[in-house]
Every structure is written in structure tokens, then in C-alpha cells.
N, C-alpha and C positions, 0 to 999 in steps of 0.2 A: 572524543577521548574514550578509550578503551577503559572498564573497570580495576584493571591494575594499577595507572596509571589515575584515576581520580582516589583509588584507594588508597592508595600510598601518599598521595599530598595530603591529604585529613589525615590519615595515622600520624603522618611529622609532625602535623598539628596538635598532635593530640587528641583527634577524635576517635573514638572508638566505633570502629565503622561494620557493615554487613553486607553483604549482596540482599539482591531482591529482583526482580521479574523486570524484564525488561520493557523501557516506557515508563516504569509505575514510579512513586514516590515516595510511596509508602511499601512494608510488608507486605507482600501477594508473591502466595504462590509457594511451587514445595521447597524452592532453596533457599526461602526467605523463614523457613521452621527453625525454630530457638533462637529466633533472634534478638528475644528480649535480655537474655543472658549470654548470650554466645556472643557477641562483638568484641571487639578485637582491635588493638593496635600491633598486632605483632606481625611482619614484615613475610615470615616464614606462611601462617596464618593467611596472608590477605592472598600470596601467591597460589596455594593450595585451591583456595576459591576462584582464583584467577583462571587456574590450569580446567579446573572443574566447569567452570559459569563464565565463560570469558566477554560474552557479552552480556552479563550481567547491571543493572543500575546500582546505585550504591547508597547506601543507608546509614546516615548517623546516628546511634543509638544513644539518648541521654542515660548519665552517672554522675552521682558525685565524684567519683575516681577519678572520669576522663572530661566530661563536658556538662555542663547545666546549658540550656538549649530555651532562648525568649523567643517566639514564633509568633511576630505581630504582624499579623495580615493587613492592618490598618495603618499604618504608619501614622498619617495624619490625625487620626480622629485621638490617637493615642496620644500624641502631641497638644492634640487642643484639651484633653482632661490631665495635663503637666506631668505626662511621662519626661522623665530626668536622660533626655538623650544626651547629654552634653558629659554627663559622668559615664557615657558607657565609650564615648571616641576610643578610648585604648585601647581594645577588645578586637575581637573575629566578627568583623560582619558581612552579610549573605543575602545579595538580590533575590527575590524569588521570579518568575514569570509573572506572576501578578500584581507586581511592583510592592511586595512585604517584605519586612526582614527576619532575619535569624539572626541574632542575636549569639555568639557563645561565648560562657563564664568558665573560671574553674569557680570551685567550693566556694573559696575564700571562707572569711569570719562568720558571715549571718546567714550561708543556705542553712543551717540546721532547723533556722529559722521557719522553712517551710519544706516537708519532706516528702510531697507528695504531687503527682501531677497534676496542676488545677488550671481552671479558665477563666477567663475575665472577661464580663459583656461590657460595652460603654454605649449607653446609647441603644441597647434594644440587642445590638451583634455581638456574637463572638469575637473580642478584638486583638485578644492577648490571649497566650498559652505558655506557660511555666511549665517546662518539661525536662522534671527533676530525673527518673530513673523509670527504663523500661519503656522510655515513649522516644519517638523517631521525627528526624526531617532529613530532607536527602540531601547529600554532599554536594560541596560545590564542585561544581563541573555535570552534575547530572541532566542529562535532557527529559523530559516529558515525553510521552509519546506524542503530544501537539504540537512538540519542536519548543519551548517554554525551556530554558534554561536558567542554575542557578549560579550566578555570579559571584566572587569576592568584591566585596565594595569595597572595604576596608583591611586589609591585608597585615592585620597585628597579630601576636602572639596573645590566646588569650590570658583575660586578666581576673582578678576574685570581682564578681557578684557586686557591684556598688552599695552600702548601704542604702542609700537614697532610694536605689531600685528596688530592696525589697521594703521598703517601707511602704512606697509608693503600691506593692504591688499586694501586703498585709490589707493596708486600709481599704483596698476594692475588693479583695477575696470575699470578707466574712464581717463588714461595718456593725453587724448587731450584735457581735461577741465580744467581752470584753475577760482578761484575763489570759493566763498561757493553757489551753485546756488543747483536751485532744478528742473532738465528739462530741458528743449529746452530756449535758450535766443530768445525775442522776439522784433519785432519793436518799435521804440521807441513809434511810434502813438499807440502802441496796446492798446486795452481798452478788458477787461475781459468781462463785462456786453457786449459790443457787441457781445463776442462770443453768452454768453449763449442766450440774446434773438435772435438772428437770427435762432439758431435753435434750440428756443423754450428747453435749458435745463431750470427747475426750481430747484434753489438752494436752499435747507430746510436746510441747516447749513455749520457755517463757523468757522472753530476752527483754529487758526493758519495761514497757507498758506493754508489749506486743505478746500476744497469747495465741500458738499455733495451733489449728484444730489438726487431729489425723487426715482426716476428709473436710472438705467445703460442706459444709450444714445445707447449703442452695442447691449444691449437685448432688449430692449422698453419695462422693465417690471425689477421690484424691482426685487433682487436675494431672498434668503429664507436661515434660519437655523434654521434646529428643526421646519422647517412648518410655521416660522413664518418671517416677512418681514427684512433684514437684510442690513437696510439702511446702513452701514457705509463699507458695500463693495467696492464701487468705489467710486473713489472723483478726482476732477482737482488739482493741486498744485499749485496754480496761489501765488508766489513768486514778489508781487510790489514791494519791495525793491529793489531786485533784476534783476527783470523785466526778471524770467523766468515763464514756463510753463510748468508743466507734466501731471502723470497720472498713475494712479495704478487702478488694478480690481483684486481684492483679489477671484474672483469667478472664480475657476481652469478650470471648463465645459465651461467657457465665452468665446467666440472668443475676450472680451477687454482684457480676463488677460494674451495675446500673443503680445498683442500691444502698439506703445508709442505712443504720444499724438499727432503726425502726421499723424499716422496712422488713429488715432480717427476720427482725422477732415477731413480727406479723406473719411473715412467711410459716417460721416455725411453727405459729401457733395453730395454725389454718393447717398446718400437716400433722400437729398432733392431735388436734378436735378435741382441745384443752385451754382454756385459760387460762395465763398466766398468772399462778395467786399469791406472787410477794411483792411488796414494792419495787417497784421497778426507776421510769423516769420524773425528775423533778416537776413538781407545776411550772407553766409558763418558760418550759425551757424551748429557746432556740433552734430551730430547724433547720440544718444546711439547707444552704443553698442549692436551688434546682440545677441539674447537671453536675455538680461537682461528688462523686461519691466517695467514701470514708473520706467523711469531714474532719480535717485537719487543718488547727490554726492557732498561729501566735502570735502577740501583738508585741510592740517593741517596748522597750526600755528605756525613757528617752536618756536618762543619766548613763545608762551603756552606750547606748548611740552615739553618747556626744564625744564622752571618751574616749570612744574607738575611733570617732572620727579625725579625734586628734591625732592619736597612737599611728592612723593607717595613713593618716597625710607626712609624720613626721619618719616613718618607717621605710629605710632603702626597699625596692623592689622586690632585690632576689632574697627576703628575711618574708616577707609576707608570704610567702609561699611555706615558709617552716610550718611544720605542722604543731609542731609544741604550742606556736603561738594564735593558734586557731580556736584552743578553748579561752575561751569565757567565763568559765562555772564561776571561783572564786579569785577570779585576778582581780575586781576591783578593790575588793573587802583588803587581802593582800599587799597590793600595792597604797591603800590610803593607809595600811597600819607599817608598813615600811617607810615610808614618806612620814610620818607621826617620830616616826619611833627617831628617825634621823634628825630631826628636828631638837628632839630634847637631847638626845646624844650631845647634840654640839654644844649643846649650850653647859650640859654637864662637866665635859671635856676641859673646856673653859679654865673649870675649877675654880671661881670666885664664889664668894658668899657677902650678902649685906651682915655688918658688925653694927652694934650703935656704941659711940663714944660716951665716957661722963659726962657731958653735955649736950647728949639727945640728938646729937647728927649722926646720920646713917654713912660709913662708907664700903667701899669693895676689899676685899684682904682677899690674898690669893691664897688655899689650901695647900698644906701638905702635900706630895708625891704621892703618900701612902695611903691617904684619904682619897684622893682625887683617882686612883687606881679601884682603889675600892665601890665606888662607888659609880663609875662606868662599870666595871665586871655585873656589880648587883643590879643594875639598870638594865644591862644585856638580857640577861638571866630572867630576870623578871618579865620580860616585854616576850620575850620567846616560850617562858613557860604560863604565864596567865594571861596575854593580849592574845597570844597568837594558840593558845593551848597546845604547846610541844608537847611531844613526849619525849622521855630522855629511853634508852634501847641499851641492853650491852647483849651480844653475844661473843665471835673473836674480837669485836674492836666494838667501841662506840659508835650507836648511832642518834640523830634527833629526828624523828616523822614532825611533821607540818601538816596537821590534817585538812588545813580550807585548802592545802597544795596536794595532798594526796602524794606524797611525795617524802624518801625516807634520805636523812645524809651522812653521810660515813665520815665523820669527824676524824678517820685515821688519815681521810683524804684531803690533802693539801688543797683541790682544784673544789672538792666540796664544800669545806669550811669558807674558800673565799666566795662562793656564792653567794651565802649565808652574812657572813660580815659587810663585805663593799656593798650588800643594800641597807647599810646604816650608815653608810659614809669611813668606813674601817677599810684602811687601804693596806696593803702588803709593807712591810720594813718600818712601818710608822708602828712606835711605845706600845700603840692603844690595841690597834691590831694583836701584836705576841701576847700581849697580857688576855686579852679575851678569849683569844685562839687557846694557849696553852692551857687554863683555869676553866673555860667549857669543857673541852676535852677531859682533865681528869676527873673535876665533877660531874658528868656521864659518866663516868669510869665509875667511880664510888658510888650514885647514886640511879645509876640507870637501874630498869628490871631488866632483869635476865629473860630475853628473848630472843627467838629462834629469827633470824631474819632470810628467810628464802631464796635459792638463786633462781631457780626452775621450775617448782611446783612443791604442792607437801599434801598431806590429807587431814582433817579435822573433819571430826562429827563424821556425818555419812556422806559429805562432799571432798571433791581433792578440785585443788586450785592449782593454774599452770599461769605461769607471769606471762602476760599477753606480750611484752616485749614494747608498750603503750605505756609503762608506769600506772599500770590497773593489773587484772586478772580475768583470767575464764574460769565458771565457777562451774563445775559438773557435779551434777545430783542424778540420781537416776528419773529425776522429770525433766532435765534437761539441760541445756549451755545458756547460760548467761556472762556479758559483761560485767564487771563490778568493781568497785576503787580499790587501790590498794587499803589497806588495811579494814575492810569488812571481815567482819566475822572474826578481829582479833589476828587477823593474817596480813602479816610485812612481806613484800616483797624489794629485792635490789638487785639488779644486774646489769647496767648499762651499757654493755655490750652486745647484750640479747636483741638478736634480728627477730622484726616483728613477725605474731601468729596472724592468722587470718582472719580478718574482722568478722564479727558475727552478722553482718549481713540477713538476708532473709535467703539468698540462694544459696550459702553456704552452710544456710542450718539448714536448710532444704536438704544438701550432701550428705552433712553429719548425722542425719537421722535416717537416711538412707545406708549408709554405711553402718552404723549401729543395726540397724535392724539386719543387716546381710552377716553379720558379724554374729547376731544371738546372743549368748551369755558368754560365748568362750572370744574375750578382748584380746585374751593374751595368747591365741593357739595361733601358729604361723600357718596361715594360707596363702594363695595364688595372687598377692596384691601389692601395688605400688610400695607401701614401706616394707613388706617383707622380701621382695626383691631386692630393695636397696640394703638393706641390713642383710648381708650375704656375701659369702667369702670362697674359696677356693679351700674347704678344711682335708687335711690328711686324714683320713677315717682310719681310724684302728681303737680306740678303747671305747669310739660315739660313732654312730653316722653320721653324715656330712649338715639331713636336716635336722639331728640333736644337738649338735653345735648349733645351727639356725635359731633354734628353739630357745636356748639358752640366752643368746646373744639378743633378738627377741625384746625376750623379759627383762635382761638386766637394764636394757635400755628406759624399757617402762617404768620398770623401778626406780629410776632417776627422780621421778616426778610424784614419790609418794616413801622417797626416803625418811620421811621422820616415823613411820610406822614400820619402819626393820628394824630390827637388832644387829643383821649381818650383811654388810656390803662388802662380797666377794671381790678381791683383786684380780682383776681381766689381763690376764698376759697374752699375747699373740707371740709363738714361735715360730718361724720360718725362716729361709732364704733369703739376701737379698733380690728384690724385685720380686717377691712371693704377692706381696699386697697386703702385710700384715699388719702397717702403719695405715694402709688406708682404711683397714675396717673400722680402726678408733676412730680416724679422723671424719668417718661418715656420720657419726655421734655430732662430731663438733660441729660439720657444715650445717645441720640442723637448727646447732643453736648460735653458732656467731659466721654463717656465713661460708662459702668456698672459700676464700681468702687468708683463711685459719692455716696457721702451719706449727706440726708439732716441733717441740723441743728436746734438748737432752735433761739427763738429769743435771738440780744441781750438785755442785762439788762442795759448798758452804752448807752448815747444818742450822744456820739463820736463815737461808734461803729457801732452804728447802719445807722449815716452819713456815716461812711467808707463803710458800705456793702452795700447801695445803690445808691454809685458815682463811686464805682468800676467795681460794675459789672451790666450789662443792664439786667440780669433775676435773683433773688434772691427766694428762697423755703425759708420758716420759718416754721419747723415743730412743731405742736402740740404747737400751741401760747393762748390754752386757762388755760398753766401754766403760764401768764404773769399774771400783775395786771395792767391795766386801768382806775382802780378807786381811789387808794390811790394816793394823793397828795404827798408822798415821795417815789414813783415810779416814776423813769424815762423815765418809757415806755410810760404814759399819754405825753410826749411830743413828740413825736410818730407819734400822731393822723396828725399832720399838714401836716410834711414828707411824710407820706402815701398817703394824696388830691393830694399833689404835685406828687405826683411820678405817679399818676393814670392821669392826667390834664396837666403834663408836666408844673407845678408852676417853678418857678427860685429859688434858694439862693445863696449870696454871695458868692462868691470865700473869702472872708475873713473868712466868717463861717467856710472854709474847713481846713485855714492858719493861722488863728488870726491875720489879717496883715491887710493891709490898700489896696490891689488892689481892683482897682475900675470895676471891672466887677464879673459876675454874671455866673452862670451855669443853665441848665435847667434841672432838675431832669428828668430822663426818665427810670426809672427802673422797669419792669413789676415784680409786685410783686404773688407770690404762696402763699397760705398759707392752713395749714391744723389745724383740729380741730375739737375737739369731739362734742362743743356746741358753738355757734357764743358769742365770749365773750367781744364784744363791746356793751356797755353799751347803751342806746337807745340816749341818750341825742347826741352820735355821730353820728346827720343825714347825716352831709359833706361827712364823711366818710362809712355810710350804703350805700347809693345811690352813693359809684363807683365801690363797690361790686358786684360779679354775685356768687352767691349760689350753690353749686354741690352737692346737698345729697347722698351721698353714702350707703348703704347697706350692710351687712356683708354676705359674698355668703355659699350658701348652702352646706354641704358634698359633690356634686357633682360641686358644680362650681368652690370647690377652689384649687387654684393653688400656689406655695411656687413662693415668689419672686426670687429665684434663678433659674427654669425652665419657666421662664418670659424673664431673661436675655440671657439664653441661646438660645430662640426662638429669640431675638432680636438681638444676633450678628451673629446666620443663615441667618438670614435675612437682616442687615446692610445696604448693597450696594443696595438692591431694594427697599429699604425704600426711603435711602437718593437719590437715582437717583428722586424716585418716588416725593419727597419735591421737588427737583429742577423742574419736569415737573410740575407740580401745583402752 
């Protein structure tokens, strides 16, 4: 079989595959360079290398994304120490020539469990290899150069990671650790910042536990991939919760990627002809295991275990793949307080109470309506605000956060609120339901704090936070990208429409810091790059040049994602021709954030509607609004004009405006409005409104410059991840 053809039946599969040298089965050789990040399921991709390398062999690169990869050379001997083959029959499995197998997983629920490549001896041999990301076994269809071929034995779609597997594969890793720790445990006095300044590491990012050097401390110089600098090779794993230490060096030619993080510091110490004089590691601690370097390891839970084992047996197929339902953190907590809470629900519901008679017998007497109402709402209320520690939110509407959910809900939302009730056994059209639904609601209403609830990003303190589009945040400081929950640092996020950013990975802050530095201090000046190219129009040059409008267009965009620190969100109108392209410049904003799929609208024609579409959402397009009317007096769009100041100036209106009701607070309109249009069809008398405008004349492009909005979008979800990496470095 030709490398096209073995490449492409692992891609269907979902392996994420590579050339490499032909014969070989591993990495060898110069087409086999960037392999550890550069694999690929993409079809376009695989042929490129096909036309290139045609008789290439071909390479499955482990990820959690596309493939987790079990490489048991021993089959049997792995069998006789109760490797759990019998939960793995669903799966992808792969003859090797020398009668082993491959094994492949996706993610599923427990890889987090172990995230790093490690080995397993039984019996003296290397028997097992857990080959999480950035390690290889060759596809099936590949031949050896000894004529050794690797077979399908088992021909399934893969399946999640069995827990049994990683339990099985926990207790042989690392038997003398106990605890979820990450590395070496260290003294109590140990301080991190003392390692690094003693000997001069500089840390340029900190995602997690994982702390990035500029340079590998082992090489005294950045590693490379594809020629270029590939920061996120080695990192410390400095675990403060925990109060352990590790280390990983992902650079195979490195003397660090033989080494644990003892070794490190030995290393260091011996090149500065200094001893190290703070405390450092704990007595009596623990020494990875030989061969396996940055020691990483977790042990299981068996009260998790058991209830996911229930959850994954009782779970359709195509749901386990949800990614929502892949965390862990506080679902248990969670669901036994929702499960609690239903319980006494019912029985309150009820509404009996024991009476005693003049004669000292006890019986049931049913309550009042008015009591038995009351007294479900105040049980509701109660269990959500001190079981579960809500918070009650108002900004345009009502919200409740659920901190063990990290997770915020829009009580104006119909499909939110019933999330929220039917896990207490409150079902839709049922008494008990309307009566909680409507009485939460306005009680947030009266009683929430007044807060900002973000659709896209904002900025506090010296960081700005950008909704990862995960129900968390990327947190940027000028030391770095971080993940983080929502509501850190006092910051809400909500947008559920929001297509996800680009996980913070290690290859991807690898980029982001690579781009940051090509970038220097000017984030917002329009250079030669991926999102400035796409942000770019066809403008009629006469009161700006063509790149001042760029320039413009640029920043306003950025500004998106740090609106709570403006006073002035200028209105973007595009004027041009039909087929100018001046709807597609807004709508290149929107693909960003919800997707190619996006399609603008007109104005509305109701002045309730038009309050709704910009209290709802923090960026609004209104396309081709010079079909409104302005002028007549039994237009409702003339009342418009006010809305508009406000939403550019961040004016306030009622919260009563929104409810027809009497609450005594206010919202601040903050909706960056788009708009497009053949001729500016605001009548002059509207100065207020002229002067918060900024004008974009568009042009109708020549037979040669034009291009169909569909090979627009195509270039744009090519390109995605180095767009949006490239938004987060700027």
C-alpha cells in the first residue's frame, strides 16, 4: 500500500498521522522533522505529503485530541499481571510484526489522569508504553523494512480509555507514591521564585502548575521546530497546592529529556559552582522511577471510579464523547447535593405536617396552598443560596453563578432556569415549577449585586480576560496565558454561542509567545499577518488611506475584548455598493466569535425588539438599515436614535424599561453596534448621533479582486487557530 492510501484510512480513523522514512517505524529522517506537533488528520494535508514523500511509511502521532496509543509488546506477560483486555474489545486494535499490540483510545473521562508519556516494566521488560502526546507507532498498513507488517485485528471505532485500564496502568507506574501530586514533594519552606532566581531561570509563562523557561536550563538555548523557537518544550511543574516539583523536556536529542528534576538541579548546580542554600526537597521523599522522566502521577478515587463507572455503563455512546461531560472537578459534590436537595423537595411538596390532638395522638393535616407555596420557594432559595453557595448577579437580566459548576445562569432564560429546577424534580406546567421560576427571578432581580456579566473578554487590574468559549477564561498578564474558571478574579463570564479559543496546550503557548515577541509592544499596529489580512476590505480612500481604515478596523475589533475600560464605543457603519463586501467585513468580527454559519440581519422594526437585541448581546450587525425609516413619525425606528448615543457613550436605562415593573436600578447599555449601508440614511438633524459614527466607504472590487464570500470562509477556518492564538498575543 502506497502512503496516501495507508494515510487516509488512519486519518477516517482519527489518527493523527505523519510521513517518515521509508522502512522505518518510527521518526527517521528529514521528512519525518516536526513531527511531534505537525500530524494531521486533514485530507488536503496528508496529499500534500503524498505528492511530496509518495513512498513514504507512515506515522501515528499520539494526542489527546486525536488518539491515546497502549504499545504492549508483550501481550501475554501483560495478561498474566491482569491487564483488563476484555474492557478494551470496543476499540482500534493493531498487530505489530512481532506479535504486540496498539492499542488506540480517545480521551475519554480519566486520561487527565495520566498526562504524560510513561513505561511499564513487568517482570524485568519493558512491557507496556502509554503514549499520551508527541510519541509515535506506525499505522496500520505500514511495512518494516524486514517486510514485518502492521495489521487491523480489531476493526472498531475508537473508544474512551477504559477506567479499569488506567487504574490498572496508575498502580504499576509509580506503587510508592501516594496522593495526586505532580514530582518530587518538596520542603515545606521551599519557595519556587527562589529556585528560579538563584539560577537565573526566566519564566515567560505559567499555565496551570506548568512554568515555562525562555531557554531549556540543560541546553542554555531555546529547543526549535520547523527552525523555529519552540518554547513550550520544557517547563518545571511546581504543584503549590501540593507542594511538589517536576519536570519534563519534550526535546528527545536533550540530555533534560533523560532527566527528573533532581537531576536538573544537580545539573544547575554543577554549572554554577554554587550550592544551593534554601530548602529545597523534603526528607525521605520519593524517587521516580528509572526511565520514566518528569515524574508524573495520580492515583484514583475509588468513590469517583465507582460512580463514573456507573454513569459510563448507564451512558448512550454518542453522549460519552460530550465534552462537557468529561470534567470531573465538582460533579460529584453537585450531583449528591442535587440528589439531597430533591429528596426533601418531595416531601415538602407534600405539604403535611404531624398535629397532636387533646388526647396526645399525633395525626397528618394537609397545609394551606399559601404555606405549602411558601415554603417550597424558601427551601429552593435556601439550598441554592447556602448548600450550593449561589450567587444571585443583576446586570440587563438576572443571573445565578453556581460556583462547584463554574457556571453562570440567565434566569431571563427559559431553557436556563429549567436546567436549574428539573434537577430538583420541578418540571415545566406543574404549580410548583411557575411559582419558583417566577419568585427566583424577581428575587435576583431585587436582590442580586449589580454586575457586569461579560460576553467576550473585559480587563481588571493589569490582566484582561477573553471567554475561552469552555465556560472558563484565558487570563493574560504581561507574564503570561493562563487557563482559569470562570469567575476568578471576580470575573463572570456568559456566552453560549461562543465557538471555542484554542486550548492552552504547550505548542500553542509555544506560538503565543512566539507571536508576542515578533509583535514587541505595538499589539495593536496592523502588520503583514494572518488577522490583519483578514480584517481587511476593499476601502474607498479619500478623507483615510486604505491601511487607515485597516488600522482603525484593527483596534476597534480588539477593543471588543476590553470594553469595560472605554467610555466610547464608536458606531462602525460600512457604506458601499451592493456586492461592495461591506456586510462581510462586520460579518468577519462575527465568524470569530460564533462561527462561518453566522448570518447578518436587518434592523428591527419594534422598539421592544430592538431593546432586546442590544441588552442581549454586547456586539449587534444590522444589515442594510438604509431600508429603515428615520423620518416618519409613525416609525418606531425614529426612537432608535437615543438607544444608539447610549450604546456608543455607555448612557444607562431602567431596568424597569426592560420589565415594566418598578425595580429601582439601572443598566448601562454597552453594545458595540455594526452597521451597513448603501447611503448614510440618518437624516442630518441627528448630530448626537452623526458624531459617534466612524464611516468605512467600501468600494465594489474589480473582476480581479473579487472573491465569493464562501472561499472567504474557507480561508478563514484554515486558518482559525492562528488567527485566534494571534487575537490573544495582541
Amino acid at each position: 500500500m502506497r502512503f496516501i492510501e495507508i494515510a487516509t484510512a488512519a486519518a477516517k480513523r482519527g489518527l493523527a498521522v505523519y510521513p517518515t522514512e521509508p522502512g522505518e517505524r518510527g521518526p527517521k529522517g528529514l521528512r519525518a522533522t516536526g513531527w511531534t506537533t505537525g500530524a494531521s488528520t486533514d485530507p488536503a494535508q496528508i496529499a500534500k505529503w503524498a505528492q511530496q514523500w509518495p513512498d513514504s511509511n507512515c506515522l501515528v502521532v499520539a494526542n489527546p485530541a486525536t488518539s491515546i496509543v497502549l504499545d504492549i509488546d508483550n501481550p501475554e506477560l501483560a495478561a498474566n499481571h491482569g491487564f483488563p483486555f476484555h474492557d478494551c474489545e470496543q476499540t482500534l486494535w493493531i498487530r505489530t510484526p512481532g506479535k504486540g499490540l496498539h492499542l488506540h483510545f480517545d480521551a475519554g473521562h480519566f486520561a487527565n489522569q495520566i498526562t504524560s508519556n510513561r513505561g511499564i516494566k513487568l517482570d524485568g521488560e519493558l512491557a507496556v508504553e502509554y503514549k499520551y502526546r508527541g510519541s509515535s507507532v506506525a499505522a496500520p498498513g505500514t511495512v518494516r523494512a524486514d517486510g514485518g507488517q502492521y495489521v487491523i485485528e480489531r476493526d472498531n471505532p475508537k473508544r474512551n480509555i477504559p477506567i479499569s485500564v488506567m487504574a490498572w496502568l496508575l498502580e504499576r507506574i509509580a506503587p510508592e507514591v501516594n496522593g495526586k501530586t505532580r514530582g518530587i514533594p518538596v520542603h515545606e519552606d521551599f519557595e519556587f521564585d527562589e529556585l528560579t532566581d538563584f539560577f537565573d531561570v526566566e519564566i515567560i509563562n505559567v499555565s496551570g502548575i506548568w512554568h515555562t523557561p525562555r531557554i531549556c536550563p540543560i541546553k542554555g538555548d531555546w529547543h526549535t521546530n520547523n527552525g523555529k523557537p519552540d518554547f513550550g518544550a520544557t517547563g518545571f511543574a511546581w504543584d503549590d497546592k501540593n507542594r511538589t516539583l517536576g519536570w519534563k523536556d519534550h526535546a528527545q536529542t536533550c540530555d533534560g529529556a533523560q532527566m527528573n528534576v533532581k537531576q536538573v538541579i544537580d545539573f544547575l548546580v554543577e554549572q554554577k559552582g554554587e550550592e544551593y542554600p534554601y530548602p529545597l526537597f523534603a526528607s525521605g521523599e520519593p524517587i521516580p522511577p528509572e526511565g520514566l522522566p518528569g515524574f508524573e502521577v495520580a492515583t484514583v478515587d475509588e468513590e469517583i471510579v465507582n460512580a463514573a463507572l456507573v454513569a459510563e455503563a448507564e451512558m448512550p455512546v454518542a453522549i460519552q464523547h460530550d465534552e462537557e461531560l468529561n470534567k470531573l472537578s465538582n460533579a460529584d459534590e453537585m450531583q449528591q447535593l442535587w440528589k439531597e436537595a430533591k429528596v426533601f423537595l418531595d416531601e415538602i411538596r407534600k405539604g403535611e405536617r404531624l398535629v397532636e390532638n387533646e388526647d396526645g395522638k399525633t395525626k397528618l393535616v394537609k397545609l394551606d396552598r399559601h404555606l405549602i407555596d411558601e415554603k417550597v420557594f424558601n427551601f429552593v432559595l435556601k439550598t441554592l443560596l447556602k448548600k450550593m453557595g449561589a450567587r444571585q448577579f443583576v446586570d440587563a437580566y438576572p443571573y445565578l453563578f453556581l460556583p462547584l459548576e463554574k457556571a453562570i445562569y440567565d434566569l431571563h432564560n427559559p431553557e436556563q432556569t429549567y436546567r436549574i429546577l428539573s434537577r430538583i424534580g420541578l418540571l415545566k406546567e406543574q404549580h410548583d415549577y411557575k411559582l419558583v421560576d417566577q419568585n427566583l427571578f424577581q428575587n435576583t432581580l431585587y436582590r442580586g449585586e449589580q454586575t457586569r456579566i461579560e460576553k467576550f473578554g473585559c480587563m481588571k487590574g493589569d490582566a484582561i480576560y477573553v471567554h475561552n468559549g469552555r465556560n472558563g477564561m484565558i487570563k493574560i498578564t504581561v507574564d503570561g496565558f493562563a487557563e482559569v474558571d470562570n469567575g476568578t478574579d471576580g470575573v463572570y463570564m456568559k456566552n453560549r454561542s461562543l465557538t471555542p479559543w484554542p486550548v492552552l496546550n504547550m505548542p500553542n503557548i509555544g506560538r503565543l509567545t512566539q507571536i508576542a515577541e515578533e509583535l514587541g509592544p505595538f499589539g495593536g499596529r496592523v502588520t503583514d499577518s494572518p488577522l490583519c489580512r483578514y480584517l481587511n476590505a476593499l476601502f474607498d480612500e479619500g478623507f483615510l488611506t486604505g491601511p487607515q481604515y485597516q488600522q482603525l478596523v484593527v483596534l476597534r475589533f480588539l477593543s471588543l475584548f476590553v470594553g469595560n475600560a472605554l467610555d466610547l464605543r464608536p458606531i462602525m457603519m460600512a457604506l458601499g455598493p451592493q456586492n461592495s463586501g461591506k456586510s462581510t467585513l462586520w460579518e468577519k468580527f462575527m465568524w470569530l466569535f460564533y462561527g462561518v454559519k453566522y448570518e447578518s440581519g436587518g434592523l428591527p422594526t419594534k422598539m421592544r425588539d430592538f431593546i432586546a437585541a442590544i441588552t442581549n448581546h454586547q456586539i449587534q450587525l444590522f444589515d442594510n438599515i438604509d431600508r429603515a425609516d428615520f423620518n416618519s413619525a409613525k416609525s418606531e425606528q425614529v426612537q432608535y436614535i437615543d438607544p444608539m448615543c447610549k450604546c456608543s457613550t455607555g448612557g444607562r436605562i431602567a431596568i424597569a424599561q426592560l420589565y415594566k415593573n418598578n425595580v429601582d436600578k439601572d443598566y448601562q447599555l454597552r453594545c458595540d453596534l455594526f452597521l451597513t449601508s448603501r447611503t448614510n440614511p440618518f437624516p442630518s438633524q441627528y448630530t448626537d448621533l452623526l458624531r459617534r459614527i466612524q464611516i468605512f466607504p467600501i468600494r465594489r472590487p474589480t473582476a480581479e479582486e473579487y472573491r465569493t464570500t464562501e472561499s472567504m470562509k474557507e480561508e478563514f477556518v484554515a486558518q482559525e487557530t492562528d488567527i485566534k492564538l494571534e487575537v490573544l498575543a495582541r
